[in-house]
DRENKE-773763 format. One record per residue (C-alpha): x, y, z; residue number from 1. Coordinates in Angstrom, 3 decimals. Example, Ala and Ser with C-alpha at 12.3 -4.5 7.8 and 13.67 -1.06 7.14 Angstrom:
<recs>
REC          X          Y          Z    nr
REC     12.300     -4.500      7.800     1
REC     13.670     -1.060      7.140     2
</recs>
This chain:
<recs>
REC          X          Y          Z    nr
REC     75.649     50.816    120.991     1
REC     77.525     54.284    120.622     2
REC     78.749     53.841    124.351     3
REC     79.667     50.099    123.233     4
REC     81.994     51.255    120.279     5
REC     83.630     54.713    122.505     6
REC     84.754     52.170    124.788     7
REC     86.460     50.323    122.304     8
REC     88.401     53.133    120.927     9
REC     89.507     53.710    124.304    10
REC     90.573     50.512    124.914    11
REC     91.898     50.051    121.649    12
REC     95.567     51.953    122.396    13
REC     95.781     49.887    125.787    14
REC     95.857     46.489    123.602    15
REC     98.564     47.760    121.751    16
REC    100.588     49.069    124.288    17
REC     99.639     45.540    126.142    18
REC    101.090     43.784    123.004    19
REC    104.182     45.681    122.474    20
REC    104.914     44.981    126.521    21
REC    104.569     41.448    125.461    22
REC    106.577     41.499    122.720    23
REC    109.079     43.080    124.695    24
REC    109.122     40.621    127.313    25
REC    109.451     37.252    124.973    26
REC    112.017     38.969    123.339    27
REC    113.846     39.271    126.272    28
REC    113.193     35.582    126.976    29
REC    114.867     34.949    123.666    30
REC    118.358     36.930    124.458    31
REC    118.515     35.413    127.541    32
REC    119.890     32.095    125.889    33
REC    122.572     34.245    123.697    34
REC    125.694     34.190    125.984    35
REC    127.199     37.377    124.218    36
REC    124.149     38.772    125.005    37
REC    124.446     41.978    127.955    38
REC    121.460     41.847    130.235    39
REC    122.570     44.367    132.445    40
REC    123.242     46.940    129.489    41
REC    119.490     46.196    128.099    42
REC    117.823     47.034    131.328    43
REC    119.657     50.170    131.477    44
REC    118.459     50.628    128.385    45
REC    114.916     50.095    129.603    46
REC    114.995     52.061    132.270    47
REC    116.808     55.624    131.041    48
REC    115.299     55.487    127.387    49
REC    112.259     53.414    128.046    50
REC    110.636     55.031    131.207    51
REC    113.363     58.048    132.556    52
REC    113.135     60.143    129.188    53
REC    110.140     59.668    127.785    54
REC    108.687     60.262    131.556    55
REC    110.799     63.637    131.030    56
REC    109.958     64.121    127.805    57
REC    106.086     64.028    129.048    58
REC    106.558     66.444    131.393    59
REC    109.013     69.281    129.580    60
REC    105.926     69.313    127.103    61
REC    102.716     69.485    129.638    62
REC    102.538     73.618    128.447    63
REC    103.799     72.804    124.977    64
REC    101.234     73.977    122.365    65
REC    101.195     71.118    119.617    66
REC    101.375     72.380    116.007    67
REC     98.317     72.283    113.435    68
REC     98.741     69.263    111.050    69
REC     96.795     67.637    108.991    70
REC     97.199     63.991    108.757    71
REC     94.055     61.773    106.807    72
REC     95.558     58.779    105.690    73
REC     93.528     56.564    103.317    74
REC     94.072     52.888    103.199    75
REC     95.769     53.336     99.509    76
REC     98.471     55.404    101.878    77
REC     98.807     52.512    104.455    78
REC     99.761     50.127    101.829    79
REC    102.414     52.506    100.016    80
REC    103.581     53.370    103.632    81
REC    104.156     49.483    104.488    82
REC    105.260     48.835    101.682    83
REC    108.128     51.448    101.660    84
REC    109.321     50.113    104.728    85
REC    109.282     46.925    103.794    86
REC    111.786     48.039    100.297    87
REC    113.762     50.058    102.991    88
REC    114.261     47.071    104.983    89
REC    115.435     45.512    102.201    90
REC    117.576     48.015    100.681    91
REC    119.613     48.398    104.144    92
REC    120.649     45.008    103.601    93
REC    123.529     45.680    101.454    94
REC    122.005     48.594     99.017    95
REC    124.199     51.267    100.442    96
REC    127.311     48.777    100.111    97
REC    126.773     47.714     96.539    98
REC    125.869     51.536     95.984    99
REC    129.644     52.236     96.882   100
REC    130.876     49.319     95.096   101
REC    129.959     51.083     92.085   102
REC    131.350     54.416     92.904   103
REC    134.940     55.498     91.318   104
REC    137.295     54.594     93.830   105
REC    138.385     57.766     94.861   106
REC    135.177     58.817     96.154   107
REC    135.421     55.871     98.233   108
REC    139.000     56.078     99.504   109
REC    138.160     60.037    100.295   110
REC    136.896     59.931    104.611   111
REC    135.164     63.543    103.499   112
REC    133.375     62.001    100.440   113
REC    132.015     59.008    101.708   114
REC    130.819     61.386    104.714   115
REC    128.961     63.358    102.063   116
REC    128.154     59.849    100.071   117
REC    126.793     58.451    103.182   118
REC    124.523     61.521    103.799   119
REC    123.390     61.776    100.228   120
REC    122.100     58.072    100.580   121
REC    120.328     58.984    103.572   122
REC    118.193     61.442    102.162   123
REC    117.532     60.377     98.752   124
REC    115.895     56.959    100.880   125
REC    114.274     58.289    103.958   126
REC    113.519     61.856    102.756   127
REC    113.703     62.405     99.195   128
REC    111.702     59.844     97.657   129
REC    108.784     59.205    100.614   130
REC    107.996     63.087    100.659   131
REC    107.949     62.802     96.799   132
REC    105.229     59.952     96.813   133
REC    103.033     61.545     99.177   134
REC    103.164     65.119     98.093   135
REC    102.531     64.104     94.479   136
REC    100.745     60.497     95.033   137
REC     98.647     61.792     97.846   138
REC     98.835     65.943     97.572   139
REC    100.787     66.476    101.531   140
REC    102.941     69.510    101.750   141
REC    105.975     69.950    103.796   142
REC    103.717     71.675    107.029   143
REC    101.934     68.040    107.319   144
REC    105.589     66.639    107.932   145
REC    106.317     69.216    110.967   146
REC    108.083     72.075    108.946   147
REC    106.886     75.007    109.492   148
REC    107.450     78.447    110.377   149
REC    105.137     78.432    113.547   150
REC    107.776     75.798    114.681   151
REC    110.655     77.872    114.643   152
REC    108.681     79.937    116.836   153
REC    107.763     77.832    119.017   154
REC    111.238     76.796    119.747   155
REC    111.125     80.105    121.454   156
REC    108.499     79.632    123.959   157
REC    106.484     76.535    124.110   158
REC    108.690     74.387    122.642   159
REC    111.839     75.229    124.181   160
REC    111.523     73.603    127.684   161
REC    111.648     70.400    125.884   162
REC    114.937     70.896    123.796   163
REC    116.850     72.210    126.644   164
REC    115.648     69.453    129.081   165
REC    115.404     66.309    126.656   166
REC    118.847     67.601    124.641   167
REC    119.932     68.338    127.702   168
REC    119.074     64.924    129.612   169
REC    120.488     63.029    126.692   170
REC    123.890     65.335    126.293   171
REC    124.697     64.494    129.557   172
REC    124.304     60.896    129.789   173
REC    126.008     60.567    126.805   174
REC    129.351     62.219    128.654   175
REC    129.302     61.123    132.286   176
REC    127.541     57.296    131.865   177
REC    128.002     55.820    127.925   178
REC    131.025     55.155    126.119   179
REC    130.686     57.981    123.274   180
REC    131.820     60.759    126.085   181
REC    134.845     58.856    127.347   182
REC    137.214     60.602    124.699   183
REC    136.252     63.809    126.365   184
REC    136.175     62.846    129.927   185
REC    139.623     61.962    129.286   186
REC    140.550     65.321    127.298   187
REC    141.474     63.542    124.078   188
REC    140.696     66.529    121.887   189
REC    141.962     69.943    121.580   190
REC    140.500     72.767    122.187   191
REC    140.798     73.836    119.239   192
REC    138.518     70.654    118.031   193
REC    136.027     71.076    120.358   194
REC    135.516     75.070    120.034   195
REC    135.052     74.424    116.089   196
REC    134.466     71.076    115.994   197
REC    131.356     70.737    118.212   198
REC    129.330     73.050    116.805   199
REC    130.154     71.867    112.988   200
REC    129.498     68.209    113.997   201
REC    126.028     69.125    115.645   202
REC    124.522     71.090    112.529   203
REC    125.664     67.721    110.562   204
REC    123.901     65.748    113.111   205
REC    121.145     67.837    112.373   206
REC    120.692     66.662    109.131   207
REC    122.064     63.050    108.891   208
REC    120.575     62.007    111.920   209
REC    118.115     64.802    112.856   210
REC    116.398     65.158    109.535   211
REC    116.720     61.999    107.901   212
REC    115.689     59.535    111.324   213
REC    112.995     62.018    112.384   214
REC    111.458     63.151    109.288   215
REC    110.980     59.379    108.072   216
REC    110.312     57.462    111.212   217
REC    108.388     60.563    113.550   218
REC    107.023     62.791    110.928   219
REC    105.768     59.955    108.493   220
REC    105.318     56.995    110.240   221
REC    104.266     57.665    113.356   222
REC    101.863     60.272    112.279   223
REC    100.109     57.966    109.775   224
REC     99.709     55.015    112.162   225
REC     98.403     57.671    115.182   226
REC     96.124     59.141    112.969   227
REC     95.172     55.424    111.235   228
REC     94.791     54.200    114.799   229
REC     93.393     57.424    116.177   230
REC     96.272     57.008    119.244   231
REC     98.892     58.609    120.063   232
REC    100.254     56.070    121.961   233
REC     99.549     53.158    119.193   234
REC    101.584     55.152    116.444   235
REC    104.362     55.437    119.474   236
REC    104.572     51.860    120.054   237
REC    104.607     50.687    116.594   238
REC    106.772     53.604    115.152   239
REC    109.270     52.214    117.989   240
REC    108.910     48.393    117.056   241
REC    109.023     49.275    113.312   242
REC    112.099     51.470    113.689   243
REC    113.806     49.269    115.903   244
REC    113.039     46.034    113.358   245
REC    114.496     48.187    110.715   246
REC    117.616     47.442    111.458   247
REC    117.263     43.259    112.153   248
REC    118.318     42.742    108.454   249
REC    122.220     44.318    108.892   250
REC    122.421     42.164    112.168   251
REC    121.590     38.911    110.098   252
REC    123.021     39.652    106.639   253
REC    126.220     42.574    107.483   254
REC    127.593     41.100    110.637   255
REC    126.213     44.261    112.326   256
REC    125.370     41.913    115.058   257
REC    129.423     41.993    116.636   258
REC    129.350     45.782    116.430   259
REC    126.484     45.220    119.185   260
REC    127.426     42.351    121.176   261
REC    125.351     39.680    119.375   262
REC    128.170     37.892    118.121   263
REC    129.422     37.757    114.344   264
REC    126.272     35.670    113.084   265
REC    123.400     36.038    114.994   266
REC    120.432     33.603    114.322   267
REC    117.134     35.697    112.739   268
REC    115.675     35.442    116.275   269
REC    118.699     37.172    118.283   270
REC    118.609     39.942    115.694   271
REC    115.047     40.595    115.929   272
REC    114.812     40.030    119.664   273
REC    117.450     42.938    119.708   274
REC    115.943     44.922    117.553   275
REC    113.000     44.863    119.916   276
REC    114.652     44.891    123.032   277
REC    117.193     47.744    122.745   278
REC    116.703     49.886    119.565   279
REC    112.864     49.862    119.703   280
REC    113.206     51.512    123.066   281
REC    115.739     54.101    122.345   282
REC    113.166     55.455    119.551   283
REC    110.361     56.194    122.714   284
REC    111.539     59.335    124.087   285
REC    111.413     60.904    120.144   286
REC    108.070     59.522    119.810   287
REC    106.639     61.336    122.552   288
REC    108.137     64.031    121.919   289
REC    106.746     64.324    118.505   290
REC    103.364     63.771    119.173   291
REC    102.909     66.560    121.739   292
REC    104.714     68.893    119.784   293
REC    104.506     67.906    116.078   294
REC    107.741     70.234    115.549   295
REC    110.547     68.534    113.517   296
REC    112.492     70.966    114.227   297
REC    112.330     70.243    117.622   298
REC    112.999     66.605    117.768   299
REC    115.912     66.914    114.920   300
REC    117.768     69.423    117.756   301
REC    117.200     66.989    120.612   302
REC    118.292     63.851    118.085   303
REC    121.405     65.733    117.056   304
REC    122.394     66.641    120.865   305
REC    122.083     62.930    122.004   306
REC    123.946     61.713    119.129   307
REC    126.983     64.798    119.568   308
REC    129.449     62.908    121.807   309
REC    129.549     59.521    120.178   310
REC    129.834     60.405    116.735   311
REC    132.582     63.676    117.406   312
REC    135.245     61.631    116.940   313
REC    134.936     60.068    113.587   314
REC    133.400     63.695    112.289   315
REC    137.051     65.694    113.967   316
REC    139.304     62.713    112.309   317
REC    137.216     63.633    109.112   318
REC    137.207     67.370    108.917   319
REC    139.332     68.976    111.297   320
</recs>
């Protein structure tokens, strides 16, 4: 019977990773029929954040040494946990926009305010208020979330192969293959924007994307299910699926869906087929990454280098 039940376990992260392959796969099936839909931009997706980077990110972190955390979660800490996300799901339906609605106008006319506004938001709802509940709801400290001193130095030896590689990898896709680098393949900014602009907009990235995405979605969620499941590779499949169906709501109810080439009003199938398709995948590579190093610091640096080249523009046209 004990031999019965170890099998199980084993076999247990295989069925999820199984299922999310499936999932995958009929949700591909669905976007097929949506003629706005870009096939050949989702398998690129597949294959470069999907298999490439993670694959990298696997191997920059063979001789990393994972940091010490302790993560127990009780079932009374599932059920706050799901149903967090669920609120959060909710909220980025239009929270952030009635939010502003309310705000005196010149805050919202100022580019430099809203960019504070906008990071403010961020924090209060994916930082803020979940490390509140479980450090006084369920007693966790900021080391069980990834912050800690040992991780500053281990971006110094075991941890730095992966930041220079990974940040690296994703830096330089960004400027010779997507769309965010073509500004600076075709020298639209001074030098004078990049030499003070670049490193400004990365230690914002840090936060509003680093911080806020990671600390959430890596240090919270996918810790708890890992440790609930007792896989790493479960909590990185379903921190991926629930990450990328995070953001199914703004393609149905903000017309997010035309920003991404699903057309102005997607049905609730396109968007969540989508979600699945081509922003569950791009959260992989950070998953493994975080649990085979359990460094936020880490995984904010590589977050804020692959999100540099695409977002410099709107941050120069703000600030400089």
């Amino acid at each position: 019977m004990p031999h019965s039940a170890n099998s199980s376990q084993r076999l247990a992260p295989n069925r999820i990773f199984i299922g999310g392959l499936i999932l995958y796969a009929f949700a591909f099936g669905v976007l097929l029929r949506n003629e706005s839909f870009e096939v050949s931009d989702a398998i690129v997706v597949l294959i470069v954040f999907g298999i490439v980077f993670p694959f990298i990110a696997w191997i920059a972190t063979r001789r990393a040494i994972q940091l010490s955390i302790s993560i127990h979660p009780r079932t009374s800490e599932l059920i706050v946990l799901v149903v967090y996300v669920l609120i959060l799901s909710v909220y980025l339906i239009g929270g952030p926009q009635w939010i502003d609605a309310h705000l005196p106008s010149f805050w919202t006319e100022s580019v430099r305010i809203k960019f504070i506004i906008t990071l403010a938001k961020k924090l209060i709802v994916f930082v803020v208020i979940p490390f509140a509940i479980f450090r006084f709801a369920f007693g966790y400290r900021i080391r069980n979330f990834g912050i800690q001193c040992e991780g500053l130095r281990a971006l110094r030896r075991s941890h730095l192969l992966v930041v220079l590689v990974v940040g690296g990898a994703f830096f330089a896709f960004q400027y010779f293959v997507s769309g965010g680098g073509a500004a600076f393949r075709n020298g639209h900014f001074t030098a004078y924007q990049l030499l003070l602009g670049l490193p400004l907009c990365f230690i914002w990235l840090l936060i509003e994307a680093g911080l806020v995405e990671e600390f959430f979605f890596r240090a919270l969620v996918q810790s708890h299910l890992a440790a609930a499941l007792k896989s790493e590779v479960s909590g990185v499949v379903l921190m991926s699926l629930i990450f990328g169906l995070a953001h199914a709501p703004g393609f149905i109810f903000r017309h997010a869906g035309e920003v991404e080439g699903l057309g102005s009003n997607p049905s609730a199938f396109d968007a969540l087929s989508y979600s699945i398709v081509v922003l569950a995948v791009s959260g992989v590579t950070f998953g493994v990454i975080w649990a085979r190093t359990k460094n936020l610091f880490a995984v904010m640096l590589i977050h804020a280098a692959g999100d540099l080249l695409p977002n410099f523009g709107s941050f120069v046209q703000a600030w400089l």
